[in-house]
NULO-292251 format. One record per residue (C-alpha): x, y, z; residue in three letters; residue number from 1. Coordinates in pm, whole numbers, plus 50000, padded with zeros to 5 digits. Layout:
BEGIN
x: X; y: Y; z: Z; residuo: ALA; num: NUM
...
//
This chain:
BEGIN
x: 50000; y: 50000; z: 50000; residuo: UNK; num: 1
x: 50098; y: 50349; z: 49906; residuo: UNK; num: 2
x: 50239; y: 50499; z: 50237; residuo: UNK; num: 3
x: 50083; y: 50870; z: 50161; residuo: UNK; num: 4
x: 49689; y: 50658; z: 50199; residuo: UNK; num: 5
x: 49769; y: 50609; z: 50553; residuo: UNK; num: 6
x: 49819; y: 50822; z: 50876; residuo: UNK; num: 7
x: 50135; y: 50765; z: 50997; residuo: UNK; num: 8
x: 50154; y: 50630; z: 51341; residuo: UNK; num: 9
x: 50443; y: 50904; z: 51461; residuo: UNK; num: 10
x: 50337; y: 51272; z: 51508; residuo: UNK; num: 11
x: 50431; y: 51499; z: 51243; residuo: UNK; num: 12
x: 50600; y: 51808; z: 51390; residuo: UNK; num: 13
x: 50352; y: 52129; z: 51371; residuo: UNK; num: 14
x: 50509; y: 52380; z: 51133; residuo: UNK; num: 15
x: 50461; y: 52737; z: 51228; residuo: UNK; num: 16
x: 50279; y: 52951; z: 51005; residuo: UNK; num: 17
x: 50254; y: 53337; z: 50960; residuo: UNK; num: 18
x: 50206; y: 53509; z: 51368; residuo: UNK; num: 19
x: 49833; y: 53536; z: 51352; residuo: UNK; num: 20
x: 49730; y: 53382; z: 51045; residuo: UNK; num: 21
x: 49579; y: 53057; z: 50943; residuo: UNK; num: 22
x: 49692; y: 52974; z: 50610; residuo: UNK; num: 23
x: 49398; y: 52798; z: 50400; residuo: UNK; num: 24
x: 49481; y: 52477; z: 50197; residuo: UNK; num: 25
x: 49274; y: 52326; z: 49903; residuo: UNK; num: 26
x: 49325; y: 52116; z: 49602; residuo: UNK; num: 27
x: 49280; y: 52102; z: 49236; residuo: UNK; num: 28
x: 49072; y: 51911; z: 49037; residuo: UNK; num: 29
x: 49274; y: 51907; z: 48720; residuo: UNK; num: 30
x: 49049; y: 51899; z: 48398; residuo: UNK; num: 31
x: 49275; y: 51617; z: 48315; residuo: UNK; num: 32
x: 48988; y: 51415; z: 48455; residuo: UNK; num: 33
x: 48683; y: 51323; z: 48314; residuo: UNK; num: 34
x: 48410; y: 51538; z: 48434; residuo: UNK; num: 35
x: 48216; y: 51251; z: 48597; residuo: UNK; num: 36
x: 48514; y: 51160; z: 48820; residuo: UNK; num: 37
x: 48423; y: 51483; z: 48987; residuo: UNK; num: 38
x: 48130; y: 51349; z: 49226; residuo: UNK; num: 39
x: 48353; y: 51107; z: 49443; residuo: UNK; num: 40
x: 48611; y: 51374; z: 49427; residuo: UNK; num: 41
x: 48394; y: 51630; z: 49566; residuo: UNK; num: 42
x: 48219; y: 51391; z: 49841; residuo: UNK; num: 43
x: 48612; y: 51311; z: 49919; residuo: UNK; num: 44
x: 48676; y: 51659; z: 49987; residuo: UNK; num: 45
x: 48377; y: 51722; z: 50208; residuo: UNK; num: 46
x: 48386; y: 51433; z: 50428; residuo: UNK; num: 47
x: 48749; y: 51440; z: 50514; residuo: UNK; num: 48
x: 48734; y: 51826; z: 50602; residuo: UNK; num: 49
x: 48895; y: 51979; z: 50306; residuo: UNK; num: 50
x: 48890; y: 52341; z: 50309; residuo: UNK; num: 51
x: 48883; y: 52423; z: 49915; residuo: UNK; num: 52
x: 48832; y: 52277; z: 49612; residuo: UNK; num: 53
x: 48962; y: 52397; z: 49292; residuo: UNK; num: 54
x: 48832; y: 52345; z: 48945; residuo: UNK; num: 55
x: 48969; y: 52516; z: 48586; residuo: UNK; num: 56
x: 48790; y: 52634; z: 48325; residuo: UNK; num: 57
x: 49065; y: 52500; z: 48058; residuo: UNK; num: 58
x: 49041; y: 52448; z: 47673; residuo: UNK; num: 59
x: 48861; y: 52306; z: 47571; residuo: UNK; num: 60
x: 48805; y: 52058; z: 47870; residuo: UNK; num: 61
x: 48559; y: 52142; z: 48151; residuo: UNK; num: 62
x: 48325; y: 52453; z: 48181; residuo: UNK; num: 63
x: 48411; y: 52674; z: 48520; residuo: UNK; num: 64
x: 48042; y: 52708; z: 48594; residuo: UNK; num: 65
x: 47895; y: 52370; z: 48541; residuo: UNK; num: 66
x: 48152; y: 52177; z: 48762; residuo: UNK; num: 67
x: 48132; y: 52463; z: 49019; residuo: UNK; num: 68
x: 47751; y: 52422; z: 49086; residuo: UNK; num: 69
x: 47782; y: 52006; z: 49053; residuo: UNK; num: 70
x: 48039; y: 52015; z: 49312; residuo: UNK; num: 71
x: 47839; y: 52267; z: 49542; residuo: UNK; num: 72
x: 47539; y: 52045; z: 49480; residuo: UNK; num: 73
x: 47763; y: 51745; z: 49579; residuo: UNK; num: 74
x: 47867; y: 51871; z: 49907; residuo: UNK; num: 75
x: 47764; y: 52071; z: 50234; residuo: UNK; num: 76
x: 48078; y: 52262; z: 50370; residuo: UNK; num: 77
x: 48371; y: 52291; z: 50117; residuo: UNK; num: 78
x: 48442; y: 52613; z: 49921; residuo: UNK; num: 79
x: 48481; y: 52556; z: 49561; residuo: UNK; num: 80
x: 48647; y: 52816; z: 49377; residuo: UNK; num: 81
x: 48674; y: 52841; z: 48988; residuo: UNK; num: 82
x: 48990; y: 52965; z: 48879; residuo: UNK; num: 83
x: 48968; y: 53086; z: 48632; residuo: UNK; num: 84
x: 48658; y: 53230; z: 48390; residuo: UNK; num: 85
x: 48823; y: 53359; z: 48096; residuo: UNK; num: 86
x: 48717; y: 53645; z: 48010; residuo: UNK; num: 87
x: 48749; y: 53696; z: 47630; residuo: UNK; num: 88
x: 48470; y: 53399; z: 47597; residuo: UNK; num: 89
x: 48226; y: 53530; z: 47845; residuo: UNK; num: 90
x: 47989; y: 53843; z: 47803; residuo: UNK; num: 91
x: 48049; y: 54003; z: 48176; residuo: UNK; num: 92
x: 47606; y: 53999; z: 48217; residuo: UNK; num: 93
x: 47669; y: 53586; z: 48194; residuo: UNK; num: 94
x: 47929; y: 53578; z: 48414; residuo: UNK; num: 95
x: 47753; y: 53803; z: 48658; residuo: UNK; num: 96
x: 47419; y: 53610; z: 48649; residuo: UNK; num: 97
x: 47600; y: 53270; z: 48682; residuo: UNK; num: 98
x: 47810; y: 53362; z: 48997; residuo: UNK; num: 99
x: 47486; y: 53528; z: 49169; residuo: UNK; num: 100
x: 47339; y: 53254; z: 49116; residuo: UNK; num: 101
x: 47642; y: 53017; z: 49262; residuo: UNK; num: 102
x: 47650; y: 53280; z: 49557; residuo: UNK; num: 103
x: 47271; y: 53292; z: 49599; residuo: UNK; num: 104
x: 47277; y: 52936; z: 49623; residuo: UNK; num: 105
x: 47549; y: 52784; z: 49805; residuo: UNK; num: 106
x: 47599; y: 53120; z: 49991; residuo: UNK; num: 107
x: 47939; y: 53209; z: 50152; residuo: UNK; num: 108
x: 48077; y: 52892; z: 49931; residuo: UNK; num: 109
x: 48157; y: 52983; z: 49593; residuo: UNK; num: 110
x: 48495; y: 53188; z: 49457; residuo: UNK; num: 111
x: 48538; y: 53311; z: 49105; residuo: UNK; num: 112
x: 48828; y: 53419; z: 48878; residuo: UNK; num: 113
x: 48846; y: 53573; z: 48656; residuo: UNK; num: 114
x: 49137; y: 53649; z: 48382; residuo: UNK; num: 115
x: 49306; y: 53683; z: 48059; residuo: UNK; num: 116
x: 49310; y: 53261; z: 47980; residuo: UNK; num: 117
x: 49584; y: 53129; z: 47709; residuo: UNK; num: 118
x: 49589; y: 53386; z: 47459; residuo: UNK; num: 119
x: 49626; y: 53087; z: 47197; residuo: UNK; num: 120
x: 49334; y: 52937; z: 47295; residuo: UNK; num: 121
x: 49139; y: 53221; z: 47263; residuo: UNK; num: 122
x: 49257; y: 53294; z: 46929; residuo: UNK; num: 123
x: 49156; y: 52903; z: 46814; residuo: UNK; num: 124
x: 48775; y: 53025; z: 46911; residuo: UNK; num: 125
x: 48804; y: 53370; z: 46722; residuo: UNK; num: 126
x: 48796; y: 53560; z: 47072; residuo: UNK; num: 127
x: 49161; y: 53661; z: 47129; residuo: UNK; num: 128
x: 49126; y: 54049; z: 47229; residuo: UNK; num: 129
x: 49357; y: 54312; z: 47072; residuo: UNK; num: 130
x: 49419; y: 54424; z: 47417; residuo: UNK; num: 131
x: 49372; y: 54157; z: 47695; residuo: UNK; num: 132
x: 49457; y: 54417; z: 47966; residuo: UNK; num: 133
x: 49192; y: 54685; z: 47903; residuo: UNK; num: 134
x: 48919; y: 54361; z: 47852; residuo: UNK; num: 135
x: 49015; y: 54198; z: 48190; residuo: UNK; num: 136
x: 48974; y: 54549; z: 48359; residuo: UNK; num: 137
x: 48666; y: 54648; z: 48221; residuo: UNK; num: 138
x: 48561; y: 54289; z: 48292; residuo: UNK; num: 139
x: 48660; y: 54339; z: 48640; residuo: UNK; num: 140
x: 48511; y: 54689; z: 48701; residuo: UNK; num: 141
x: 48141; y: 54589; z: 48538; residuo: UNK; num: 142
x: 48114; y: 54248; z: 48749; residuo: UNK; num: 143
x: 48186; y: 54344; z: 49030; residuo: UNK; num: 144
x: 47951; y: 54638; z: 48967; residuo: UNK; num: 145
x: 47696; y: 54395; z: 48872; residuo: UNK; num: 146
x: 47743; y: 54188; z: 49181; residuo: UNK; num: 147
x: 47654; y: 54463; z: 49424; residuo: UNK; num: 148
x: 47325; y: 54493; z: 49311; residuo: UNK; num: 149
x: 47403; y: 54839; z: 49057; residuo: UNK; num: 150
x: 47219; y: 54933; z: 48729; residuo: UNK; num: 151
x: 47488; y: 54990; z: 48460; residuo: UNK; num: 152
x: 47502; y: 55177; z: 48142; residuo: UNK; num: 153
x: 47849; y: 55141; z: 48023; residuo: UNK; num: 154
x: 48072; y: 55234; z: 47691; residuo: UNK; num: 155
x: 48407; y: 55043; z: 47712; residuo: UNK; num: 156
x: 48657; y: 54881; z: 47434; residuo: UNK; num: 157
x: 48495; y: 54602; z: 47500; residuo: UNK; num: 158
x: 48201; y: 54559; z: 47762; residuo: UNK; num: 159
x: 47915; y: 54759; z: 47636; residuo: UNK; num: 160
x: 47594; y: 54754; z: 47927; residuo: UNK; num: 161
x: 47309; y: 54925; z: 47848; residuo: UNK; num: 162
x: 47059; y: 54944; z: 48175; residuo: UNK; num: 163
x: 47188; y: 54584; z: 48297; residuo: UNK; num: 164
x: 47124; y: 54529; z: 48624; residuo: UNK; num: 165
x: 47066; y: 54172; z: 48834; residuo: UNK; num: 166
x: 46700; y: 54072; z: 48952; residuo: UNK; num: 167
x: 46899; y: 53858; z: 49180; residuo: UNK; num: 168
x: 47252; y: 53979; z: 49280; residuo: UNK; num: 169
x: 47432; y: 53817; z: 49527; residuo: UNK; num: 170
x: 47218; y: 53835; z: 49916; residuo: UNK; num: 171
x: 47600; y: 53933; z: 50074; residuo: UNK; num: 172
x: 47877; y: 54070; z: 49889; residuo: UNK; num: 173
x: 48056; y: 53885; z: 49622; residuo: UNK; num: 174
x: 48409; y: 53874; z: 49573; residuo: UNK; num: 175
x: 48567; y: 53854; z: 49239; residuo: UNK; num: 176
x: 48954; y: 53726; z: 49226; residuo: UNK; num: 177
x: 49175; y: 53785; z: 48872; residuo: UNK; num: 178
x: 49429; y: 53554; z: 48799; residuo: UNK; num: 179
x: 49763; y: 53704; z: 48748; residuo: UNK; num: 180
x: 50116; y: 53658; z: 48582; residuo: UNK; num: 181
x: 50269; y: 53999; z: 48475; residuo: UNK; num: 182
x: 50355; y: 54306; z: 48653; residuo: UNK; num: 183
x: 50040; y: 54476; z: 48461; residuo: UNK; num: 184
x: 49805; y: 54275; z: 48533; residuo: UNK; num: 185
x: 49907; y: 54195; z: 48901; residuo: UNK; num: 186
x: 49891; y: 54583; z: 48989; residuo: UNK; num: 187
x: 49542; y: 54582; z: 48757; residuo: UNK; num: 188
x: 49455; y: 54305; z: 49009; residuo: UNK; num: 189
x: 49540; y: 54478; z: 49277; residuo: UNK; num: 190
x: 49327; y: 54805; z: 49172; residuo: UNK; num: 191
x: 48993; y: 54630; z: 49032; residuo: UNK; num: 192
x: 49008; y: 54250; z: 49214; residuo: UNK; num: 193
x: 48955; y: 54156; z: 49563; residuo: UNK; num: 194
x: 49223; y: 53890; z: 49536; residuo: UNK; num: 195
x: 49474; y: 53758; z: 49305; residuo: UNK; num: 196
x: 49527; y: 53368; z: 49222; residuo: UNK; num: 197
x: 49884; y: 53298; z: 49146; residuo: UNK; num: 198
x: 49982; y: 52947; z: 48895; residuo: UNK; num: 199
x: 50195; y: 52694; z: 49005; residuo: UNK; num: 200
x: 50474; y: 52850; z: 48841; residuo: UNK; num: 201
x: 50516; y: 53101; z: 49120; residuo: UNK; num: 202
x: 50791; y: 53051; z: 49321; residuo: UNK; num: 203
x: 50808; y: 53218; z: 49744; residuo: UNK; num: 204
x: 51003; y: 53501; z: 49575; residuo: UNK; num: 205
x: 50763; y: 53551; z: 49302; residuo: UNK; num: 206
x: 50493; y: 53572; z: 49575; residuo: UNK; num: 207
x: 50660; y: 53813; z: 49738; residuo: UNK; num: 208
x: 50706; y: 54011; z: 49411; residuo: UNK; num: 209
x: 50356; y: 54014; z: 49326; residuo: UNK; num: 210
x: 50218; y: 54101; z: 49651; residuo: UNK; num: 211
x: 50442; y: 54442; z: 49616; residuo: UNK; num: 212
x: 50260; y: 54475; z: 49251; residuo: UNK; num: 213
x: 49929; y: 54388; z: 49395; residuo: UNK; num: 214
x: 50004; y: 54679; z: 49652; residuo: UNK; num: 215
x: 50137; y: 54927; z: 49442; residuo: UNK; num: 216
x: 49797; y: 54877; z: 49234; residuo: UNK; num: 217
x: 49599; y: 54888; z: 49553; residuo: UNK; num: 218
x: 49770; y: 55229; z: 49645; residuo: UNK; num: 219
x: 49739; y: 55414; z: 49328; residuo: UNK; num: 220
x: 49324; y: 55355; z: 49401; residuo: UNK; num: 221
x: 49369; y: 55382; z: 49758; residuo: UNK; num: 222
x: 49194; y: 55066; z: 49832; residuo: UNK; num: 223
x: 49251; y: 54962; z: 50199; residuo: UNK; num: 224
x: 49011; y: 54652; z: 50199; residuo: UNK; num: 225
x: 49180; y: 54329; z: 50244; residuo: UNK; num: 226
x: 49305; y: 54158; z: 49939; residuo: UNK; num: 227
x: 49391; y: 53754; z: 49935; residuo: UNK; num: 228
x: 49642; y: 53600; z: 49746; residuo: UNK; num: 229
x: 49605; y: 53225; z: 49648; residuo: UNK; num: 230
x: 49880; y: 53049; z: 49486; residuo: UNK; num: 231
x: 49897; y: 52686; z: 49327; residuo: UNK; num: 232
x: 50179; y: 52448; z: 49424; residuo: UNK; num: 233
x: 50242; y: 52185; z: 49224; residuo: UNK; num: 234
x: 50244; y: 51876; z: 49426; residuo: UNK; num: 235
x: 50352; y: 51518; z: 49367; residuo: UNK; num: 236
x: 50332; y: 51263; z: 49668; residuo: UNK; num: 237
x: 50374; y: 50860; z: 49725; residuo: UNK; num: 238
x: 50551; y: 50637; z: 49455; residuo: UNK; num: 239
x: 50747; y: 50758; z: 49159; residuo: UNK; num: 240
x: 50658; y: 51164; z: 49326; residuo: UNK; num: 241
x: 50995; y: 51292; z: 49209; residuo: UNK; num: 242
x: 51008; y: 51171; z: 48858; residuo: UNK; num: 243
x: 50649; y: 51300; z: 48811; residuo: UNK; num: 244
x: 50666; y: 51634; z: 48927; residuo: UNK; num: 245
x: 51036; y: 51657; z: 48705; residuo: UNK; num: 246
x: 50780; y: 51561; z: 48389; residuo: UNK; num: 247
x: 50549; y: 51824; z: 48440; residuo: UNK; num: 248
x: 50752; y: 52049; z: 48518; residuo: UNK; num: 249
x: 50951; y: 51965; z: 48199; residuo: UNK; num: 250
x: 50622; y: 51911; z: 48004; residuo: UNK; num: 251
x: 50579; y: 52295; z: 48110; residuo: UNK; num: 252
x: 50882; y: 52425; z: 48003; residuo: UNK; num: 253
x: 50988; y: 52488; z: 48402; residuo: UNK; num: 254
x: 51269; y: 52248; z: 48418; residuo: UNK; num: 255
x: 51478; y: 52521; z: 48520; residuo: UNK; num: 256
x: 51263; y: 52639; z: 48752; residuo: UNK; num: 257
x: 51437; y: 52766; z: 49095; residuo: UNK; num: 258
x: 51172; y: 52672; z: 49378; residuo: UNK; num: 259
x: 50916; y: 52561; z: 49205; residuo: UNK; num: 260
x: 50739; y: 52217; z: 49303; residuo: UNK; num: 261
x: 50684; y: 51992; z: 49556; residuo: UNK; num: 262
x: 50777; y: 51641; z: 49596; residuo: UNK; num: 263
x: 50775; y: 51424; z: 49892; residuo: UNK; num: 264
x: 50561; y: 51325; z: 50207; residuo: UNK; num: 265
x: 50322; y: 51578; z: 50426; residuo: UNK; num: 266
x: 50652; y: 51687; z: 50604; residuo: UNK; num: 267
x: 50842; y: 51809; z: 50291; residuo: UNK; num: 268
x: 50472; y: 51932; z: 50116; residuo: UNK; num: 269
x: 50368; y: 52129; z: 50428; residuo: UNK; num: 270
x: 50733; y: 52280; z: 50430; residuo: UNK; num: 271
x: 50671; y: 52417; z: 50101; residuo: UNK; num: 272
x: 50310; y: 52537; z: 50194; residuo: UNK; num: 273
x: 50432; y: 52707; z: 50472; residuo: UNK; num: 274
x: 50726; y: 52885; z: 50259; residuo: UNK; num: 275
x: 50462; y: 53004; z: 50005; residuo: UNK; num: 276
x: 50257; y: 53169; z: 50315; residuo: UNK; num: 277
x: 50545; y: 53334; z: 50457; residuo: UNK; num: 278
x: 50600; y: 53486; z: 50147; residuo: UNK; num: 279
x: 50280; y: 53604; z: 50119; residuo: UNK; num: 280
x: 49998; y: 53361; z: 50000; residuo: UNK; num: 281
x: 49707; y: 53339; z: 50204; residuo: UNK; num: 282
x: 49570; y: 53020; z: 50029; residuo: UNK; num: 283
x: 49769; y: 52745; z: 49941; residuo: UNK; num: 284
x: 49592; y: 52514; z: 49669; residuo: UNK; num: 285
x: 49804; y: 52179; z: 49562; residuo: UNK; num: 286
x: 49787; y: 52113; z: 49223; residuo: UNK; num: 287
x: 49825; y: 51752; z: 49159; residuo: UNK; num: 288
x: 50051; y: 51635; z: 48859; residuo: UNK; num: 289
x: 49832; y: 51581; z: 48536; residuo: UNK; num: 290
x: 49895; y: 51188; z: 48607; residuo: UNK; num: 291
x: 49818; y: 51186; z: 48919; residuo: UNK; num: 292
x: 49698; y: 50788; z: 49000; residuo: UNK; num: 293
x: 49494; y: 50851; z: 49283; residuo: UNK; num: 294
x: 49295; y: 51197; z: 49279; residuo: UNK; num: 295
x: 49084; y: 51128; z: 49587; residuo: UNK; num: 296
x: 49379; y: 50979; z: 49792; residuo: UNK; num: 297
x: 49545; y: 51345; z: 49722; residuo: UNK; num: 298
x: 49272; y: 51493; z: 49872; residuo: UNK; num: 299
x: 49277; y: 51265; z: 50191; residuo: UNK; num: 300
x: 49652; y: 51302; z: 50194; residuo: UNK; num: 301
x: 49557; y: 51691; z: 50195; residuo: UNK; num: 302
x: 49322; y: 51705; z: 50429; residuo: UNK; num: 303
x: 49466; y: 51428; z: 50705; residuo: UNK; num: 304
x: 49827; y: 51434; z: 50643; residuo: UNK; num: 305
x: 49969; y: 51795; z: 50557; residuo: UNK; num: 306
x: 49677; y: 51995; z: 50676; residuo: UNK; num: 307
x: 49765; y: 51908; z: 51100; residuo: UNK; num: 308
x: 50107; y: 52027; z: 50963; residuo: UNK; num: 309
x: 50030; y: 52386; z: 50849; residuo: UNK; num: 310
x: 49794; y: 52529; z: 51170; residuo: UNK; num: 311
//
């Protein structure tokens, strides 16, 4: 038997965290998967206490939405955050009616992203924006908008609104999250998002960078209202873990990667967590390799072996 399916009968030393924080942990359900794999997945996740599940709205795989409300459906506590929407395929009135709805729903459980998606993929589907930075921020500006309940009439590049307004925003206030790479768009994150969703290419120094772009965007619109950072780790566990992680991360073109990547058991995984939330991430989410063999032992592994480790 795989050692990572079982708790191990000697305590695991507790790992500080951030003074006064409590870093959040989830995992990724990687669109590698079939979509009906996602049911024992999701009932996985909420009976062994896992605080978030992740799903991807990837070409030309899985939508963000559908999955989102399955998995809700499927379960009674866990968050399930979609990250991300891209926003070149959506009209922002869709996108605003279909997170109300998640939020009206399954209140205080849903989290959306939103951001620029693979610029190639967007161009296979005839959507690819001249400017992806002036469509994510009017994006940004009219959701959220939307979200609180206001009537717009609006005259962008690219979102044009005229008299939209939701017969059924959101009961409490919505978040929207963008999902971030570039110095642009991290400080454009900072300025129009309420939190910023980092890929598993992000090292703890590239954390720390974009929190200081996410501020600087936050100052130049004096914002003040807390802003979370979630970052994807890339996480390979039990037999064969190193060679798998070195295979993504050379099927991504990372193979030079500095500190980037996780291999090992919950000690060396929640070592790794914890360096991410020093640096800056509020939410850890480990992002199983593409082959991983055992999706729902991951998230037992999450939830029973490396969350006791990062308190």
């Amino acid at each position: 038997m795989n050692s990572r399916r079982t708790k191990s009968r000697c305590p695991h030393p507790v790992l500080p965290t951030r003074k006064g924080d409590m870093t959040r942990l989830g995992v990724v359900f990687r669109p590698q998967l079939p979509p009906e794999r996602l049911r024992a997945v999701t009932r996985t996740a909420d009976d062994v206490g896992l605080e978030e599940l992740w799903l991807w709205e990837d070409c030309f795989r899985e939508g963000g939405i559908s999955t989102a409300a399955a998995a809700l459906a499927w379960s009674e506590r866990v968050r399930v955050g979609v990250g991300l929407l891209p926003v070149p395929l959506r009209n922002v009135a869709l996108t605003a009616m279909e997170t109300a709805s998640l939020h009206r729903m399954f209140p205080g459980r849903a989290t959306v992203v939103v951001g620029h998606g693979v610029q190639d993929w967007m161009a296979q589907v005839g959507a690819r924006p001249a400017s992806p930075l002036t469509l994510l921020g009017e994006h940004l500006d009219a959701l959220r908008a939307l979200l609180a309940g206001q009537r717009l009439t609006v005259r962008g590049r690219y979102v044009t609104l005229d008299d939209v307004g939701l017969d059924w925003p959101p009961d409490t206030p919505a978040q929207v999250f963008a999902g971030a790479t570039g110095p642009r768009t991290l400080r454009l994150s900072g300025a129009r998002a309420d939190g910023t969703v980092l890929t598993a290419s992000t090292s703890p120094d590239g954390v720390r960078r974009a929190r200081q772009l996410v501020d600087e965007g936050r100052r130049e619109t004096g914002r003040t209202d807390p802003h979370t950072v979630v970052v994807y780790l890339l996480t390979a566990t039990g037999a064969g873990a190193e060679t798998r992680l070195r295979a993504e991360l050379a099927a991504e073109g990372l193979e030079s990667a500095q500190d980037v990547g996780v291999a090992g058991d919950a000690t060396a995984v929640a070592r790794a967590v914890r360096r991410l939330a020093e640096a800056g991430a509020d939410t850890v989410v480990l992002q199983p390799t593409g082959d991983e063999p055992d999706p729902e032992g991951f998230v037992r592994f999450t939830a029973e072996e490396v969350r006791p480790l990062v308190p």
